[in-house]
C-alpha positions in Angstrom: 80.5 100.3 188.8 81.6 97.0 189.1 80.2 94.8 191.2 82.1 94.2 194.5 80.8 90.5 195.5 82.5 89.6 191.9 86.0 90.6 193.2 85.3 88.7 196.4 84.3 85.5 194.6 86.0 85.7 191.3 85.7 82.5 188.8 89.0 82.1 188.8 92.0 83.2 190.9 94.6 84.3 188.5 98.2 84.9 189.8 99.7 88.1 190.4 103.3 89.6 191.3 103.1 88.3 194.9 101.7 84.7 193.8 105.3 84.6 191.5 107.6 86.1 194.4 106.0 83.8 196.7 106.9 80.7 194.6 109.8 81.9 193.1 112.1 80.3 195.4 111.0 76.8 195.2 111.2 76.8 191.4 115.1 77.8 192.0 115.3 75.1 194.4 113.0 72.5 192.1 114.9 72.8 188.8 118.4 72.5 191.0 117.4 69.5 192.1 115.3 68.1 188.6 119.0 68.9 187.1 120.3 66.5 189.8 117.5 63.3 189.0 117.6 60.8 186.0 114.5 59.5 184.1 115.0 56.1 182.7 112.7 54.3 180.3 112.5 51.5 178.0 112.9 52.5 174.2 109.4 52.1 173.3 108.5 54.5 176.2 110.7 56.6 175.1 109.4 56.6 171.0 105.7 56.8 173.1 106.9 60.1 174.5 108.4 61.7 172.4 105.6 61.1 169.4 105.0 63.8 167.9 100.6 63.3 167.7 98.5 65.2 170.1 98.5 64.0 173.6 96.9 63.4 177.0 99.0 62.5 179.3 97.5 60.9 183.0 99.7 60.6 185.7 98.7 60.7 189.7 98.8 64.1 192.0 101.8 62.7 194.4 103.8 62.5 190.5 103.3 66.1 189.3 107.3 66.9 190.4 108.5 65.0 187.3 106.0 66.1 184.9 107.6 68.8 183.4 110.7 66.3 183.5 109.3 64.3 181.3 108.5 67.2 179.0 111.9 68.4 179.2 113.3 65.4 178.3 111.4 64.2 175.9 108.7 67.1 174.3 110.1 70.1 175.1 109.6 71.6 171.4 105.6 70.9 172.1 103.8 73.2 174.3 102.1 71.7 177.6 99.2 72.7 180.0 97.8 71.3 183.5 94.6 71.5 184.9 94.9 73.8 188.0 92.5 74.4 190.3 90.9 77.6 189.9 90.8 78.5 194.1 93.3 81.1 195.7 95.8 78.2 196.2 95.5 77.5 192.6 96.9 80.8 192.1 100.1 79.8 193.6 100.6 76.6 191.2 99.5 78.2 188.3 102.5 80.6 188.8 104.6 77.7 189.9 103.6 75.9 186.5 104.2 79.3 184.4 107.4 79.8 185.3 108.3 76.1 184.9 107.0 76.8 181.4 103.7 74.7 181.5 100.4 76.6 180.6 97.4 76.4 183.6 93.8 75.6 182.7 91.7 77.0 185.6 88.9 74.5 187.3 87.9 71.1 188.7 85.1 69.0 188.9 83.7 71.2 191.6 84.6 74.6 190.1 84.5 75.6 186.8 84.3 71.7 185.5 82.9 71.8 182.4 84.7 75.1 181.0 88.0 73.6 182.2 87.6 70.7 179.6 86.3 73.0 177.1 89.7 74.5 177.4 91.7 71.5 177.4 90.1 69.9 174.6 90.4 73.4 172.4 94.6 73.7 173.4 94.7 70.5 172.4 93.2 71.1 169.4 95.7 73.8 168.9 98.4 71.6 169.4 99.2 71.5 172.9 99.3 68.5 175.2 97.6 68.5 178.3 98.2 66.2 181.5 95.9 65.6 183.9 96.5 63.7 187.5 92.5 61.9 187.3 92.8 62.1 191.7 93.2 65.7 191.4 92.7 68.7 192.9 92.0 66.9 196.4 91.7 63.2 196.1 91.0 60.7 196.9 94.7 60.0 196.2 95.2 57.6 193.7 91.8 57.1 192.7 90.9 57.8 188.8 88.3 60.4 188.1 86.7 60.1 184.3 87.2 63.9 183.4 90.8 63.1 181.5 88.5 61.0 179.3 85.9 63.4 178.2 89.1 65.3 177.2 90.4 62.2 175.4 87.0 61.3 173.5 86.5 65.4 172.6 89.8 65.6 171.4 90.5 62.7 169.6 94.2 62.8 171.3 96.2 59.5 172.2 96.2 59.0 176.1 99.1 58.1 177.9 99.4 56.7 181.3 102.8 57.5 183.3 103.4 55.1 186.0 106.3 56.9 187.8 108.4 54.7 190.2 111.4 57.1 192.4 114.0 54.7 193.6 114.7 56.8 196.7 112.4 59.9 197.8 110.8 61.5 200.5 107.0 61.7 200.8 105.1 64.6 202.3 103.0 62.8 205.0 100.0 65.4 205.8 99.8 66.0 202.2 96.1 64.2 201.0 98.4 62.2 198.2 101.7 62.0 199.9 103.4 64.2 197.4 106.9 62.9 196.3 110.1 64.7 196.1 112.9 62.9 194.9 116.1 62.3 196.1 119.4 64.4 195.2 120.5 62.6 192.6 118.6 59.1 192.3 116.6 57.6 189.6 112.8 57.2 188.6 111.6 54.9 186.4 109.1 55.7 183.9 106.8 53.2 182.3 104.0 53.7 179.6 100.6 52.5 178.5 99.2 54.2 175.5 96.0 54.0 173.2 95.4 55.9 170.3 91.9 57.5 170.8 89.6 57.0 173.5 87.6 54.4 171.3 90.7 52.0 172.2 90.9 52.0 175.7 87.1 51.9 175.9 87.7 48.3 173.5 90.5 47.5 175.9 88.4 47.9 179.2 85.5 46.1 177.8 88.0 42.5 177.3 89.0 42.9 180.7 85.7 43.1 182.2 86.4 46.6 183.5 85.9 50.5 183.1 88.6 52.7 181.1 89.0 54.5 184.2 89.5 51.4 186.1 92.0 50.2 183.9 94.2 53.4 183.7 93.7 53.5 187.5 95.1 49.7 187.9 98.0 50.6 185.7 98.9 53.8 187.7 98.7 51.6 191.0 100.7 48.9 189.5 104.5 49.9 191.2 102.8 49.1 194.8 104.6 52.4 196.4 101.5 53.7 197.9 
């Protein structure tokens, strides 16, 4: 018999049919509008992107809307996964990110912390990139959280950071990171900072007197929008 305070507290919280009708919807209404918004970058953010070599990507939570833009755009032969929260709410996104063809890993640094990276560091092993958003699952918004680079330093991947700047948007006021959705039809710009392994942007913290998380985290912030 299995045991019924397991099915009342599951590990994770996978989705099921009603998770995917539930967000079904919005993903019609998310990819009419993504087909409505430009990306612009310069041409060496664009070559950073589209490099082929394994890949963590960092970008904040309010930012997760043009994620899978990016990999449309630019890496859409490469497979992609997220780091979802494994609660009943994570259920929802993970469906969400499914059927916007991105893969879930299920946990936080709460929940599950240490598996999660496990996972991420083994798909990206296999060839997979995985973006993280370091003030995620619940803030506090915009602040970096080190877990993208234990992922980084396990995996041996290059990190990029994706500062991205909306030129007109709404933000969702009672959500903890003032999520952004961007206007019909405008424009975000996309700007990069890359390192190669985790060894570099531990060299590059340590010349400016500051932590690799720090110096991501000063990056992110750097389009003063929030």
């Amino acid at each position: 018999m299995e045991n019924p305070m397991k099915e009342k507290n599951p590990d994770v919280y996978n989705p099921t049919l009603r998770h995917y009708l539930a967000v079904f919807p919005l993903f019609v209404l998310v990819r009419l509008l993504q087909f409505t918004v430009r990306l612009e970058t310069s041409d060496d953010g664009a070559r950073k992107m589209s490099a082929p070599e394994k890949l963590v990507g960092v970008a904040w939570h309010s930012r997760i809307f043009f994620l899978s833009m990016c990999k449309y755009y630019y890496r859409d032969k490469i497979p992609m996964n997220g780091l979802v929260s494994a609660s009943r709410d994570g259920a929802y996104l993970c469906a969400f990110f499914r059927l916007m063809k991105i893969g879930a890993v299920r946990g936080s640094h709460k929940r599950r912390g240490a598996h999660a990276v496990m996972e991420l560091v083994e798909s990206v092993k296999n060839g997979a990139d995985v973006f993280i958003t370091p003030d995620g699952p619940r803030g506090p918004a915009n602040r970096a959280k080190e877990g993208f680079l234990l992922v980084a330093k396990e995996s041996g991947a290059r990190i990029l950071a994706l500062k991205i700047t909306p030129t007109r948007c709404w933000r969702i006021g009672k959500a903890w990171d003032k999520f952004i959705i961007p206007k019909p039809f405008s424009t975000a710009r996309v700007e990069t900072l890359e390192f190669k392994n985790h060894a570099e942007l531990e060299r590059a913290a340590a010349e400016r007197g500051t932590t690799p998380a720090k110096l991501v985290e000063d990056f992110l912030n750097s389009d003063n929008i929030d």
